[in-house]
Every structure is written in structure tokens, then in C-alpha cells.
C-alpha angles and dihedrals in degrees: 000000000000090000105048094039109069141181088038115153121226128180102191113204119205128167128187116005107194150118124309085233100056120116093235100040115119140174093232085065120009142099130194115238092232090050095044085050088054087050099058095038092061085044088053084061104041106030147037105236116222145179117266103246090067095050088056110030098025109101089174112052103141112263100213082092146025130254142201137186121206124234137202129197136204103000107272117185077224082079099066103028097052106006110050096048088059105048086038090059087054096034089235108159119222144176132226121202102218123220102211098203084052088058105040092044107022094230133080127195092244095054088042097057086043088052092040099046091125099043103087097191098054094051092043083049082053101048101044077055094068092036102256134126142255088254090072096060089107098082101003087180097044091052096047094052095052099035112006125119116216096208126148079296100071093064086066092053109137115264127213117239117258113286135154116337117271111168146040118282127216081261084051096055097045091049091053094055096047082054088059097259128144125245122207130162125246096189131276103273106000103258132175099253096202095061100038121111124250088263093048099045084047089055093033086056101037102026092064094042100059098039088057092051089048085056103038096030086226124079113248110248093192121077121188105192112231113265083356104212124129086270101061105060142033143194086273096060100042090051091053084056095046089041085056093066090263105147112184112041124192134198127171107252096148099248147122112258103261132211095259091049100064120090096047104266087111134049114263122231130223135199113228122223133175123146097341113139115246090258092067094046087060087048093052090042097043096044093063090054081065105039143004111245125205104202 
């Protein structure tokens, strides 16, 4: 559909690209360097690949093709290991959402739980600090995304002791942007913003901001909320972005970038991709030329 429907909009989000093998790989947010490069190799033919401030602010992109921006959560060191030289052969611009805690501290719940999955009492640590159960000890992550409260609590969660590096430095960053590419926050730990307190959404929407303008020496304008579906935020979270001077806020509703969305008064959507075959990246792509989906 792809080829006989032009001037279509696309924001790709990708996480962690690295080995199988890794510690930290996972299926919920890796992909595999051989399978990114066959991503971007199908992108290369089907799109022009921009940066995303034109996907979101530029009213007047031609319409005779079809464009996407790349985007990065979370600040892997994937990104600029295996990432950056690849896009940088092909000139190709991206973005990386940036977790602040991740950078500061090298670790992230999320990576913790993934590296601890056989020690019992860190996962049950983790899950009494976002007020959920034993029971819940099957899928931790799972459960916290879809139940867990991010209160005062959930800054004593247990940490994991120092181990291979995971994710961007300050150096890292710095080195990125003075590569060209663009910075955005992701929040500082990751939480769920629908379910933080009024004092943790306060520290998830200003901590990473102004660690990223300490770095950079310029505020991030871009915001990419945390998990991103319809679940995870509210009206409340989004306001105290926008109320942070973010103008352009992204979640991860499956769709094509519509008319109305660009410009920044609505959320921007991205499409989520990890280890899926080319085939099924056509599938994802081609469907939202199709529907709207509200996930």
C-alpha cells in the first residue's frame, strides 16, 4: 500500500539493538543488529528518512513520498555503539529519548528485573515498591506496568550492584549531540505516569529536563511518555509536560502521524518495533494506512 499511497507520515521506536546473547537483551525491547540492519534497509526503500522535527513541526513536507523519523528510548549504549555508526554510514538523522536515572546511574528498573529474574528476593523488593504482591513474581514487569503505583516507595526500591554498561553516560550523551542528534526525555525512571503521585510525576517530568539541559547546554523540546499506550498517561501527566515548556509529546498508539497532529497540540503517535521480520513491519506500517487504532 505503502507505494501507491504518498505523503504518509511515520515516527519508528526502537530501544536496545544488541546481541542475543547480551545480559540485558530481551525480547520486550531488543532488537538484534542483523534484524535492525534489515529494518532500515527496507526504510531506506520505502521512505525518506527525516529528522523528527520535520515529521512533527513541518506543515510542508512534499507530498509525492513518505517519510519517518527513528527513535530511540531509554538511552541504550547500544545507540551509539551499534546504532549510530549505521545511521551515520547512510546519513540517516534520529532521535533517543533519554531516561535520566539510566544516565546518571547506569541501571533502570526494568533492566534490573530482566538481569535479576532468578533472584526471588530482589523481584519480590521490587514489587512490594510499587505496592504489588508475591503473587505477582511470574512476569514482575508485566505486573508493574499494568498495576503498579509509583508513590515515595518506589525511590527505596532495591538496586542491582554495578555490572557491564548498559546505558549512555553524560560523555555518551554529549557525544551524541554533537553528532546531530536529537535529545528528548523519556522520563526520569520510567514510571508509569498514570499511576505516580503528585511528587513522582513532578520528578519523572522536571529531573530529566534539566539533566539534559546540564548535558546539552539546550532544554529538550520532545517528550516521548514512558510505555506510551492509552494506560500509562492521563490528562494530568500530559498537562504537567506541557506545563514544563515540552512541545511536541509522543506516546505509542500504532499509527501514521496525521494532519491535525503536526504542530504539537496533539499527542504524537509511534509505531513500536523489536525483533519483528521485515514482513511483519510492512503489516504494522500498511494497516494504519487503513484504521486508526486506540491501544
Amino acid at each position: 500500500m505503502l507505494r501507491v499511497s504518498k505523503g504518509n507520515r511515520f515516527v519508528f521506536c526502537y530501544h536496545d539493538v544488541s546481541a542475543a546473547d547480551a545480559p540485558h537483551h530481551s525480547w520486550r525491547y531488543s532488537t538484534t543488529p542483523a534484524r535492525f540492519k534489515e529494518h532500515i534497509d527496507l526504510f531506506q526503500q520505502l521512505f525518506a528518512i527525516v529528522p523528527l522535527e520535520a515529521i512533527a513541526n513541518d506543515r510542508d513536507l512534499p507530498t509525492g513520498r513518505n517519510y519517518a523519523a527513528l527513535t530511540f528510548d531509554d538511552g541504550f549504549h547500544s545507540v551509539l555503539t551499534d546504532v549510530l555508526p549505521l545511521l551515520k554510514a547512510s546519513r540517516l538523522p534520529f532521535t533517543v529519548f533519554l531516561n535520566g536515572m539510566a544516565v546518571e546511574h547506569g541501571r533502570s528498573w526494568i533492566t534490573d528485573l530482566v538481569l535479576a529474574a532468578n533472584d526471588p528476593v530482589f523481584v519480590k523488593g521490587m514489587l512490594a515498591a510499587t505496592a504489588l504482591a508475591p503473587a505477582d513474581a511470574a512476569d514482575p514487569i508485566g505486573a508493574i506496568m499494568a498495576r503498579g503505583r509509583f508513590t515515595a516507595a518506589f525511590a527505596d526500591r532495591p538496586v542491582l550492584a554495578a555490572r557491564t554498561k548498559i546505558f549512555l553516560d553524560r560523555d555518551d550523551v554529549r557525544q551524541l549531540h554533537a553528532e546531530g542528534v536529537t535529545i528528548g526525555d523519556h522520563g526520569y525512571a520510567h514510571a508509569v505516569l498514570s499511576r505516580c503521585e503528585a511528587a513522582v510525576l513532578d520528578a519523572e517530568v522536571s529531573t530529566g529536563r534539566d539533566l539534559i539541559r546540564d548535558i546539552t547546554g539546550a532544554a529538550p523540546r520532545h517528550y516521548a511518555l514512558a510505555f506510551g499506550k492509552h494506560e500509562h498517561y492521563d490528562a494530568r501527566a500530559v498537562e504537567a509536560i506541557r506545563q514544563r515548556g515540552y512541545t511536541h509529546v509522543y506516546n505509542t498508539n500504532p499509527n501514521r502521524v496525521r494532519a491535525h497532529e503536526v504542530g504539537g497540540a496533539e499527542l504524537i503517535p509511534r509505531i513500536g518495533f523489536t525483533g519483528d521480520s521485515t514482513d511483519q513491519v510492512l503489516f504494522y506500517v500498511n494497516r494504519t494506512l487503513l484504521r486508526k487504532y486506540a491501544l
